[in-house]
VOLO-454413 format. One record per atom (N, C-alpha, C, O): residue in one letter; x, y, z. Coordinates in nm, 3 decimals, decimal comma. Example, Ala and Ser with C-alpha at 12.3 -4.5 7.8 and 13.67 -1.06 7.14 Angstrom:
{"A" {1,319 -0,569 0,780}}
{"A" {1,230 -0,450 0,780}}
{"A" {1,320 -0,330 0,780}}
{"A" {1,424 -0,332 0,846}}
{"S" {1,285 -0,225 0,708}}
{"S" {1,367 -0,106 0,714}}
{"S" {1,290 0,003 0,787}}
{"S" {1,341 0,114 0,804}}
This chain:
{"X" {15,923 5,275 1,543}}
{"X" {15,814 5,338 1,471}}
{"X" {15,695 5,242 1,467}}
{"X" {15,714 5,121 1,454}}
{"X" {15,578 5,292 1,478}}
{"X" {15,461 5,189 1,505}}
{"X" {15,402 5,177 1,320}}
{"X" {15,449 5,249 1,232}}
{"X" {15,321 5,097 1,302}}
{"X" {15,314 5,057 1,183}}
{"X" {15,166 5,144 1,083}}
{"X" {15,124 5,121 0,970}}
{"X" {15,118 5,259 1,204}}
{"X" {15,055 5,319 1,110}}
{"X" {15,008 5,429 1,208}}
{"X" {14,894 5,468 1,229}}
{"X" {15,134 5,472 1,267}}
{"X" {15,178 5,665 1,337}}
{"X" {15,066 5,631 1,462}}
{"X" {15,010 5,733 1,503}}
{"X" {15,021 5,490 1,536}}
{"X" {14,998 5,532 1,665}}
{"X" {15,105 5,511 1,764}}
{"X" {15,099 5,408 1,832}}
{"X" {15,163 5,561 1,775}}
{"X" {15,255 5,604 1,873}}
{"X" {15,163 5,606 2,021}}
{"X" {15,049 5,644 2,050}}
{"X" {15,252 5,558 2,079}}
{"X" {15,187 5,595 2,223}}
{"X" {15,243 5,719 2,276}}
{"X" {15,362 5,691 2,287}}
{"X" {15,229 5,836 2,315}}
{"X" {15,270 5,949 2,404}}
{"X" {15,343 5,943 2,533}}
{"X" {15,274 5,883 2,616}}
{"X" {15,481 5,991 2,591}}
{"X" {15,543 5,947 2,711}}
{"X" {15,625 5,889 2,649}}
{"X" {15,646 5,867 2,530}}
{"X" {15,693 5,853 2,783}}
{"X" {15,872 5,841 2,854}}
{"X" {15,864 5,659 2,844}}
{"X" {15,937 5,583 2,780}}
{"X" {15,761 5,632 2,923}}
{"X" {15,741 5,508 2,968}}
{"X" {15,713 5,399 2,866}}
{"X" {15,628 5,427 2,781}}
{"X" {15,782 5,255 2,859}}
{"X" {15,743 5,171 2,737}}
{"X" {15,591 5,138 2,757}}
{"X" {15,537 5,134 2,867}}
{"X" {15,528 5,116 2,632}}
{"X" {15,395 5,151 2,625}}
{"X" {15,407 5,028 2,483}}
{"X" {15,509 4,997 2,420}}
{"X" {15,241 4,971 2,463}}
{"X" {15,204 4,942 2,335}}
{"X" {15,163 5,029 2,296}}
{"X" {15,130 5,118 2,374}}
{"X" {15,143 5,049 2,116}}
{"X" {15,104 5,157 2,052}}
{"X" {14,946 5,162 2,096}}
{"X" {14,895 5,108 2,194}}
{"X" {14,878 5,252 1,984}}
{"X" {14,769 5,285 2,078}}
{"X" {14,648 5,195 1,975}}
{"X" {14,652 5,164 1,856}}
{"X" {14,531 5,171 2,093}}
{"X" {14,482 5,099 2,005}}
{"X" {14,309 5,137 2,031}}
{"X" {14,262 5,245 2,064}}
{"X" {14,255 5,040 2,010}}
{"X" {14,112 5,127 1,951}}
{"X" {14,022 5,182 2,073}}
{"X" {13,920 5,245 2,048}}
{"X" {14,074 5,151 2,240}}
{"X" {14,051 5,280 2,327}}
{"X" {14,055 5,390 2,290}}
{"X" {13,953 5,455 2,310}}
{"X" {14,149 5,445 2,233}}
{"X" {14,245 5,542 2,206}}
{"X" {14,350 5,541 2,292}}
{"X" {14,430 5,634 2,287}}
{"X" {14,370 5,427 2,390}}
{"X" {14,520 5,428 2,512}}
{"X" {14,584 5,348 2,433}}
{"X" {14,543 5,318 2,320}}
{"X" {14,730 5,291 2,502}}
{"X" {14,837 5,245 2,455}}
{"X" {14,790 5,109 2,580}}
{"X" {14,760 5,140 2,695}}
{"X" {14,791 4,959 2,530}}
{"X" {14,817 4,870 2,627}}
{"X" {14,909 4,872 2,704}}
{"X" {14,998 4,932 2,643}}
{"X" {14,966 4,830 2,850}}
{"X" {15,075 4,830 2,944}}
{"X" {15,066 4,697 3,006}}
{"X" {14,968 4,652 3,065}}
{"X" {15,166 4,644 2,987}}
{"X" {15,177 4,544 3,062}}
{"X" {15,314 4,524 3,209}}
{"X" {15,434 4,548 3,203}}
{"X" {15,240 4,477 3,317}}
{"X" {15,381 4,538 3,402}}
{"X" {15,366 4,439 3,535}}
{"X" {15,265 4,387 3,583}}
{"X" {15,470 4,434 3,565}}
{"X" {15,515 4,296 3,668}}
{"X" {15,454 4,369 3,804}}
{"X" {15,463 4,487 3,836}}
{"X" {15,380 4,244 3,884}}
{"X" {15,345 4,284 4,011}}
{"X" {15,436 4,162 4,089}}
{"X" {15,447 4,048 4,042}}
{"X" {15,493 4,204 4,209}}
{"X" {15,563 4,059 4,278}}
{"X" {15,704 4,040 4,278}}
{"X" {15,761 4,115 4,198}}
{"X" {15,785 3,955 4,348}}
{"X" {15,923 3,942 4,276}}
{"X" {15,912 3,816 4,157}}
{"X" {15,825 3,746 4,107}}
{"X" {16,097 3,843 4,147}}
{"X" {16,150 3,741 4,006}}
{"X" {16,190 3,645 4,095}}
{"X" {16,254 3,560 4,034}}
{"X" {16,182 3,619 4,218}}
{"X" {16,225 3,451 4,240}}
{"X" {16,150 3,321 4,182}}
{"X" {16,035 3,282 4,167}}
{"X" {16,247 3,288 4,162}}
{"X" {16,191 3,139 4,068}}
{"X" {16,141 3,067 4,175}}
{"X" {16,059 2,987 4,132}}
{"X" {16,157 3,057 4,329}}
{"X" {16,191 2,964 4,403}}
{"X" {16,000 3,031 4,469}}
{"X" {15,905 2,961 4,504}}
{"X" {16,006 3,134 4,465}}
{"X" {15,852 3,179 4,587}}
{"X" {15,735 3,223 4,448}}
{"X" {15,617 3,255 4,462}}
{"X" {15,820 3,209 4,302}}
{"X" {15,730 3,212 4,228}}
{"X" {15,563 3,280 4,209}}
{"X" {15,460 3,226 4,167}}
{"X" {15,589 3,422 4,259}}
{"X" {15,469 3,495 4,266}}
{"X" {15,459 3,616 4,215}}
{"X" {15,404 3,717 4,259}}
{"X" {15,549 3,585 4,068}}
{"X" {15,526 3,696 4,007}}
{"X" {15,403 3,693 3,912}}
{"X" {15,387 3,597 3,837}}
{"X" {15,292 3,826 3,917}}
{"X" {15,233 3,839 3,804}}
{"X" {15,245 3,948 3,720}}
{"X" {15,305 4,050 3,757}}
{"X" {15,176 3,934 3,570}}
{"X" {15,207 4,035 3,505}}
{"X" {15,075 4,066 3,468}}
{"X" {15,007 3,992 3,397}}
{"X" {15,039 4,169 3,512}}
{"X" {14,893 4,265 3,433}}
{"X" {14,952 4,364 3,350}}
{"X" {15,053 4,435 3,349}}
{"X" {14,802 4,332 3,247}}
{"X" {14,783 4,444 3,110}}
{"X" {14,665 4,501 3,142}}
{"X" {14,565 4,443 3,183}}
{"X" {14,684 4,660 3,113}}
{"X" {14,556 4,697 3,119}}
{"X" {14,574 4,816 3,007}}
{"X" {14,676 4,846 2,945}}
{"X" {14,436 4,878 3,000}}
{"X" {14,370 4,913 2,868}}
{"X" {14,380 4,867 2,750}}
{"X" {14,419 4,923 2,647}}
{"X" {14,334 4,731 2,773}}
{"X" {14,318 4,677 2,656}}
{"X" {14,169 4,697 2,622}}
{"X" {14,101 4,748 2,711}}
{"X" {14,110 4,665 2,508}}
{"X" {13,944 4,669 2,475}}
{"X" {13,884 4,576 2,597}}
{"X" {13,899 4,454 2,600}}
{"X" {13,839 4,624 2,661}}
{"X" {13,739 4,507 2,750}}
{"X" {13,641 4,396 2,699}}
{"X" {13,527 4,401 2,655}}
{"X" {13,726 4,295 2,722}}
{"X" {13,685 4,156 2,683}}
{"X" {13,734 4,072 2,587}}
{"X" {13,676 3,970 2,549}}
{"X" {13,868 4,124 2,535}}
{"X" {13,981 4,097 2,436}}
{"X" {14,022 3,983 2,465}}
{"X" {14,062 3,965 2,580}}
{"X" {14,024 3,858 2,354}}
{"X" {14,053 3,789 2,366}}
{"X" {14,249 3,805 2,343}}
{"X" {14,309 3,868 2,255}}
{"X" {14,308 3,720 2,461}}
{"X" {14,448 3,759 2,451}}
{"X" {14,559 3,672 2,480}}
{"X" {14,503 3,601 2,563}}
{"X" {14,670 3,628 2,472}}
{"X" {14,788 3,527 2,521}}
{"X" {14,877 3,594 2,556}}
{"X" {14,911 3,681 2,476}}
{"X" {14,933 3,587 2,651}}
{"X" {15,092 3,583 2,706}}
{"X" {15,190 3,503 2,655}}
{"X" {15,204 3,381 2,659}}
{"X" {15,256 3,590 2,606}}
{"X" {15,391 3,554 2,524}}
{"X" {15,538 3,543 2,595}}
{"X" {15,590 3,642 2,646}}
{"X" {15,588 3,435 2,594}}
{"X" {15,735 3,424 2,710}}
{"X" {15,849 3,387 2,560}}
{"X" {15,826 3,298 2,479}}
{"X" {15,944 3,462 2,557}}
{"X" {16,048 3,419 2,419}}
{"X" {16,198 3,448 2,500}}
{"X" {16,206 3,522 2,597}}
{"X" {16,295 3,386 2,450}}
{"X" {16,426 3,421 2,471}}
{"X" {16,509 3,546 2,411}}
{"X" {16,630 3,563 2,397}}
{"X" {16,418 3,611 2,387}}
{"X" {16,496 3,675 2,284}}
{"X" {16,368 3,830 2,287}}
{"X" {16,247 3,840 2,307}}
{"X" {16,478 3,927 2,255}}
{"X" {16,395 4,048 2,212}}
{"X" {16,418 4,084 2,066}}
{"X" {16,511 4,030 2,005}}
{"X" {16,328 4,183 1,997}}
{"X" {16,301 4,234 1,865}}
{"X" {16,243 4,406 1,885}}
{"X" {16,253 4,475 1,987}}
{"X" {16,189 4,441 1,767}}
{"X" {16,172 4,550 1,750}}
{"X" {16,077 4,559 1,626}}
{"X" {16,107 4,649 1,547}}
{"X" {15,970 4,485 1,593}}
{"X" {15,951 4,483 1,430}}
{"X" {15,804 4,517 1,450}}
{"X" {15,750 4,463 1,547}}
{"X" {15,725 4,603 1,369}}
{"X" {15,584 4,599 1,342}}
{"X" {15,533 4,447 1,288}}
{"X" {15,582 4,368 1,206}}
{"X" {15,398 4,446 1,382}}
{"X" {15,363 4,340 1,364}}
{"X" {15,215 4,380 1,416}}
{"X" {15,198 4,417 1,532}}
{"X" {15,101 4,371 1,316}}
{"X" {14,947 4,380 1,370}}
{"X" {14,971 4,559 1,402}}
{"X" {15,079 4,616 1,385}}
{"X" {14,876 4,608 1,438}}
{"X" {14,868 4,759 1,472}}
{"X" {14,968 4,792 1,630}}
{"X" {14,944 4,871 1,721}}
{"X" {15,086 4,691 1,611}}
{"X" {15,165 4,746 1,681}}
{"X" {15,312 4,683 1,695}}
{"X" {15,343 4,643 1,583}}
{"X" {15,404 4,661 1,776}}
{"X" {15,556 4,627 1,749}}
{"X" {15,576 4,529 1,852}}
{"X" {15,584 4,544 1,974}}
{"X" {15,584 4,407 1,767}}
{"X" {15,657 4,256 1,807}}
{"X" {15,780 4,298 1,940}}
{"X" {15,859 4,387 1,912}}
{"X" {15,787 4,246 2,047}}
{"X" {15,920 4,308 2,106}}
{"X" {16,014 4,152 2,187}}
{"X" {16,121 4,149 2,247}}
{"X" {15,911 4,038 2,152}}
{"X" {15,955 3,950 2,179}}
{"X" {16,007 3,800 2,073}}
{"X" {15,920 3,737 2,014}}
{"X" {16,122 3,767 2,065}}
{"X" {16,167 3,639 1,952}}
{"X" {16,201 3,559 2,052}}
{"X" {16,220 3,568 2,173}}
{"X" {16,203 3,463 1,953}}
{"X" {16,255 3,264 2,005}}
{"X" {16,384 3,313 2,095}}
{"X" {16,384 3,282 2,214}}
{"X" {16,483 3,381 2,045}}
{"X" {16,637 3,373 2,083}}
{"X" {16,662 3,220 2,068}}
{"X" {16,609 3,152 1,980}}
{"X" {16,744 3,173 2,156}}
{"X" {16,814 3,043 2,177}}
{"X" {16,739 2,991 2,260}}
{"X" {16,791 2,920 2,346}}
{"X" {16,617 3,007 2,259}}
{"X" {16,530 2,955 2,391}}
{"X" {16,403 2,887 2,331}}
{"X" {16,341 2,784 2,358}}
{"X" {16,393 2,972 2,254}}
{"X" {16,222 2,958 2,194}}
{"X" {16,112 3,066 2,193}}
{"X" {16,107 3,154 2,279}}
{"X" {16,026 3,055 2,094}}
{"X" {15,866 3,144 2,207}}
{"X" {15,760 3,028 2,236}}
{"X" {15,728 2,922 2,184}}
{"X" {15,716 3,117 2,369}}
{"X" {15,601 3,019 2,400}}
{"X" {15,502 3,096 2,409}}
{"X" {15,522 3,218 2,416}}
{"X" {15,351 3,035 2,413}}
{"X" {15,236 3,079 2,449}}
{"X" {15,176 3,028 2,583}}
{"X" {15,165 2,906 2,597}}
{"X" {15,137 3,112 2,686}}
{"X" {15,080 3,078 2,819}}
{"X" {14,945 3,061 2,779}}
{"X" {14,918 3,107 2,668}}
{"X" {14,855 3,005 2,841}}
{"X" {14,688 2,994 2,803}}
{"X" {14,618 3,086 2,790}}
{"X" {14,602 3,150 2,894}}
{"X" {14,530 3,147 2,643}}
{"X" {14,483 3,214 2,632}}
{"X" {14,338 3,289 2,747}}
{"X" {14,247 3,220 2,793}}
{"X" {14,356 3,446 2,771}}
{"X" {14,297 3,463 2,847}}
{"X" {14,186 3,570 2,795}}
{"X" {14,216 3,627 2,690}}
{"X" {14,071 3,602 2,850}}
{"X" {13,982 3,752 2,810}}
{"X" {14,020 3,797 2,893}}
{"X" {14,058 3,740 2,995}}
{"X" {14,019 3,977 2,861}}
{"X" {14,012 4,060 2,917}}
{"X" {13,896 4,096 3,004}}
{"X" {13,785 4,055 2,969}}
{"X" {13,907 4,163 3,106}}
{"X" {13,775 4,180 3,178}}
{"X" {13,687 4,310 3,130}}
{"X" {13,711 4,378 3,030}}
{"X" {13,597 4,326 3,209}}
{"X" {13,517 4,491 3,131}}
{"X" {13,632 4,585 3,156}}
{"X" {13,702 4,636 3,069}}
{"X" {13,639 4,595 3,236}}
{"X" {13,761 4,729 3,215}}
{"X" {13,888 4,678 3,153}}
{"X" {14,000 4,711 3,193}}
{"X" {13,871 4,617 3,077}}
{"X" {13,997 4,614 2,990}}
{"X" {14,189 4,575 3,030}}
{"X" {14,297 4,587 2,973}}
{"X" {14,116 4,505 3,209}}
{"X" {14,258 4,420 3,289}}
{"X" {14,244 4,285 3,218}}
{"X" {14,143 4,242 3,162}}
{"X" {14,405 4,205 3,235}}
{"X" {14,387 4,082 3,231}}
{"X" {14,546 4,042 3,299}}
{"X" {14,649 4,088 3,249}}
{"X" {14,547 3,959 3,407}}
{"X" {14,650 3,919 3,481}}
{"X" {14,680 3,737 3,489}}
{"X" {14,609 3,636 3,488}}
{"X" {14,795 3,761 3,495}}
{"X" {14,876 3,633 3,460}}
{"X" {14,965 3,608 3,592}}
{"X" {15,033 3,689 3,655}}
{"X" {14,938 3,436 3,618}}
{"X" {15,015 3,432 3,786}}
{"X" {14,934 3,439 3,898}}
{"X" {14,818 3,478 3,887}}
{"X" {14,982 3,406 4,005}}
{"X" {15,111 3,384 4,046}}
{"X" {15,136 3,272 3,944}}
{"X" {15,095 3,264 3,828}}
{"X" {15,224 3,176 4,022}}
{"X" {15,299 3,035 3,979}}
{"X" {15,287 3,045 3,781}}
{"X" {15,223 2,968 3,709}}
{"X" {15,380 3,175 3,733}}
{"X" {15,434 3,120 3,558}}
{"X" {15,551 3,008 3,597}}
{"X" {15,547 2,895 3,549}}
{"X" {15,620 3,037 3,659}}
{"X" {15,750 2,952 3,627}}
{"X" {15,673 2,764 3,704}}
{"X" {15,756 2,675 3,722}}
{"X" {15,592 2,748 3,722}}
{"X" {15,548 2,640 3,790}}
{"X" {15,426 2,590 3,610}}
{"X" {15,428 2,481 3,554}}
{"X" {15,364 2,678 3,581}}
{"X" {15,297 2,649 3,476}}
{"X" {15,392 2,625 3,336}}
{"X" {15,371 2,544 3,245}}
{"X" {15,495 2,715 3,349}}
{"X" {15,552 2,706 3,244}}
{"X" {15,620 2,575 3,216}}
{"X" {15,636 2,546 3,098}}
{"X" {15,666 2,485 3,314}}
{"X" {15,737 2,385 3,329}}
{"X" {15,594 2,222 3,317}}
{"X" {15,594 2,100 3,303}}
{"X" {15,503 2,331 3,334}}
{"X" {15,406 2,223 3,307}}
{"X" {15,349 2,202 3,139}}
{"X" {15,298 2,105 3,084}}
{"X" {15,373 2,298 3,104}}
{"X" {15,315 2,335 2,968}}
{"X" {15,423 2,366 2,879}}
{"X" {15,359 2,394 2,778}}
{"X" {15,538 2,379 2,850}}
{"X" {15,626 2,397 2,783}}
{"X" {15,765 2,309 2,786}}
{"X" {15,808 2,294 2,900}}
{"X" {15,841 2,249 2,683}}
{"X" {15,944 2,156 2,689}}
{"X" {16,069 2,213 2,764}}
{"X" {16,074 2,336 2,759}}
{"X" {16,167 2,155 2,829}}
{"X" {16,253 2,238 2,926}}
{"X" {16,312 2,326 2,875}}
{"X" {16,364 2,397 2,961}}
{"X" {16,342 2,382 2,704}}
{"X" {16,387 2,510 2,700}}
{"X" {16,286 2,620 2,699}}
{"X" {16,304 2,731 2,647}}
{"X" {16,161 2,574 2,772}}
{"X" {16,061 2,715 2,793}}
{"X" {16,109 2,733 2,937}}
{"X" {16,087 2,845 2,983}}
{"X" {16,174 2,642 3,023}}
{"X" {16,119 2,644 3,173}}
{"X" {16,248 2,786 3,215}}
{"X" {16,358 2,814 3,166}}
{"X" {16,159 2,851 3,334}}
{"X" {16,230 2,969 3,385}}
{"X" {16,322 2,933 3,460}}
{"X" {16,276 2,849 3,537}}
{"X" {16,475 2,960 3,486}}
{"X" {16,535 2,910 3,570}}
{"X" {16,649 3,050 3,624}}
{"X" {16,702 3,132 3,549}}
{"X" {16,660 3,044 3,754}}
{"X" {16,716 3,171 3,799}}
{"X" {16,840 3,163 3,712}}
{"X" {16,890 3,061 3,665}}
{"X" {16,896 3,340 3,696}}
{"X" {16,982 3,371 3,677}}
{"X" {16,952 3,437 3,513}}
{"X" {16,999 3,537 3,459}}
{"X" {16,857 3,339 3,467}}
{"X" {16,808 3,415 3,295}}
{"X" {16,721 3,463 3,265}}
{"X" {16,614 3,433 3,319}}
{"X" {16,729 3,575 3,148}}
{"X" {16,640 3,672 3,107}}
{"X" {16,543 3,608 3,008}}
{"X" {16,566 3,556 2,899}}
{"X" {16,421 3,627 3,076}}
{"X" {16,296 3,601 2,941}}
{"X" {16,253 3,739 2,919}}
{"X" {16,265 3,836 2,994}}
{"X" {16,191 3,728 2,779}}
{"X" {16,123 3,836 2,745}}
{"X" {15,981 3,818 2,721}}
{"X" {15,941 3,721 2,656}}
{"X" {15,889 3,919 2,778}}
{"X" {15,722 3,902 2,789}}
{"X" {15,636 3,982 2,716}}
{"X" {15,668 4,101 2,718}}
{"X" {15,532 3,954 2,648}}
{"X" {15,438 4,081 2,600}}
{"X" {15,302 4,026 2,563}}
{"X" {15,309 3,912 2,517}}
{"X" {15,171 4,079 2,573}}
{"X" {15,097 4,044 2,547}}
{"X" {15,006 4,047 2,479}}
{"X" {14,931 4,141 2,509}}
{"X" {14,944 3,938 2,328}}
{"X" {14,910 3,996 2,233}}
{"X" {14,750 3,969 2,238}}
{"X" {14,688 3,878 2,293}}
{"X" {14,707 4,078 2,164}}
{"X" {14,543 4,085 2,201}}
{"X" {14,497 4,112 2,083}}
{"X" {14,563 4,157 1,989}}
{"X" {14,303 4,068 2,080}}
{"X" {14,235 4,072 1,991}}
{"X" {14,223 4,226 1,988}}
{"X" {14,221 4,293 2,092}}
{"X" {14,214 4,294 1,834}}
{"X" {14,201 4,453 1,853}}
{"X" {14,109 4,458 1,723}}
{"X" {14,139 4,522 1,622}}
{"X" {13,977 4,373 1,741}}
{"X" {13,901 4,419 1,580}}
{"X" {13,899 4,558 1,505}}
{"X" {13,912 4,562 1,383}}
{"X" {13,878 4,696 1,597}}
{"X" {13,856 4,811 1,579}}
{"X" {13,953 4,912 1,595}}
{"X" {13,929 5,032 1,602}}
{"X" {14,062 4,860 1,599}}
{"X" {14,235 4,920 1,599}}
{"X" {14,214 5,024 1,472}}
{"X" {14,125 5,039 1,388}}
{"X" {14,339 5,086 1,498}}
{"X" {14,348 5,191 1,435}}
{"X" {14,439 5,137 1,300}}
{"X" {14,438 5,221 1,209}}
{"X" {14,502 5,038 1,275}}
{"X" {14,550 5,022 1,140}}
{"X" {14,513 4,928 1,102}}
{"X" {14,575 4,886 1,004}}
{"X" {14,408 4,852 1,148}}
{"X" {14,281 4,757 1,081}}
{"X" {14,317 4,627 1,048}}
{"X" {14,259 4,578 0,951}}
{"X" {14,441 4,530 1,135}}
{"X" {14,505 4,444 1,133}}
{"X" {14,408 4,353 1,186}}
{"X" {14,384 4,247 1,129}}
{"X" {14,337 4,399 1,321}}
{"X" {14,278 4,309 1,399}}
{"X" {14,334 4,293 1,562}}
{"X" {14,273 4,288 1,668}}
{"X" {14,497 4,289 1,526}}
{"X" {14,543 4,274 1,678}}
{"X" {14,660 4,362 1,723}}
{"X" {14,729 4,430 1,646}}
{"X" {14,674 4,353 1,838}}
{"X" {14,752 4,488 1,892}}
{"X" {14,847 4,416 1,991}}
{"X" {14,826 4,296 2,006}}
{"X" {14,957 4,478 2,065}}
{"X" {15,034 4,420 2,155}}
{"X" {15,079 4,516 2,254}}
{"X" {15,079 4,638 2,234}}
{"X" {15,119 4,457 2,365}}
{"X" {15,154 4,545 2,446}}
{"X" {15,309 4,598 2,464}}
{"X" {15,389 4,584 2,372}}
{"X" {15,336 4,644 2,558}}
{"X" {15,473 4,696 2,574}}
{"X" {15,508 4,510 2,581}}
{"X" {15,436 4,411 2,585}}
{"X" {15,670 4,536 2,580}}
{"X" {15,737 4,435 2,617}}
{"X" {15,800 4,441 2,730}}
{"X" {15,836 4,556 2,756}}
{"X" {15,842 4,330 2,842}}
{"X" {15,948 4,321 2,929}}
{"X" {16,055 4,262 2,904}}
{"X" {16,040 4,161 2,834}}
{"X" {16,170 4,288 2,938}}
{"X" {16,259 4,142 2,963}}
{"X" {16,329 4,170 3,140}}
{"X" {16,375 4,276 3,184}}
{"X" {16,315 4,040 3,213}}
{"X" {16,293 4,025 3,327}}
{"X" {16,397 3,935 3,320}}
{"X" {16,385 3,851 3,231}}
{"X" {16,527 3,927 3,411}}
{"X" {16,577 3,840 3,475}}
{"X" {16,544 3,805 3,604}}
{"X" {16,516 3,879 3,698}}
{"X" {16,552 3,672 3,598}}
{"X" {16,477 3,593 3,704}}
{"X" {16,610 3,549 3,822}}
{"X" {16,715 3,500 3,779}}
{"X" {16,585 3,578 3,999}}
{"X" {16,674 3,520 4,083}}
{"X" {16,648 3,376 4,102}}
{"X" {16,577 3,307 4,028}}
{"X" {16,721 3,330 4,226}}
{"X" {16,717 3,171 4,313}}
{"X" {16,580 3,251 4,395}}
{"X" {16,517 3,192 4,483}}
């Protein structure tokens, strides 16, 4: 349940909806090899020019949080933050290639990606003009196991 009835519409995981009137999406372009490391993940319809971070955690959730639902926790791993990015005018913002090469640069070894385990991803954004007047919004979540 979203934290103040925007629901996104559809089958497909979606962030709730936010002051577009769309639901953010965030979604893997590339493979999960750790080893050719060229996966990215774009969000789009977000507000164009949203200030935003990529979120990598061990762990999944389910909880309202900001004008929309947290889908990523620490687990036994941790959460991390990738470097904050803006959104462009149309409201894309892409992450990658090389996470698992950054992540190992920027995070202590229980952030680093290593084949065979599942991280979970989502991305949280500035939403001044959202519909439940929090300020920020989030996108769908992934959780991605990663190969060799």
């Amino acid at each position: 349940m979203s934290p103040c009835g925007n629901e996104a519409p559809g089958t497909l995981p979606s962030g709730c909806v936010n002051s577009t009137g769309k639901e953010a999406f965030l979604g893997p372009i590339g493979s999960l090899s750790v080893a050719t490391d060229d996966l990215v993940l774009s969000a789009f319809n977000l507000p164009p020019g949203a200030s935003t971070i990529l979120l990598l955690g061990g762990g999944a959730k389910h909880m309202p949080f900001g004008d929309g639902i947290l889908c990523v926790s620490a687990g036994a791993k941790g959460l991390y933050r990738y470097a904050p990015q803006k959104a462009g005018p149309t409201g894309a913002v892409a992450s990658g290639p090389s996470l698992v090469k950054q992540g190992m640069a920027s995070f202590p070894s229980t952030g680093w990606i290593h084949a065979g385990e599942t991280w979970y991803f989502q991305r949280w954004y500035r939403d001044p003009l959202g519909p439940c007047g929090s300020g920020f919004n989030l996108t769908n979540g992934l959780g991605l196991t990663f190969v060799p």
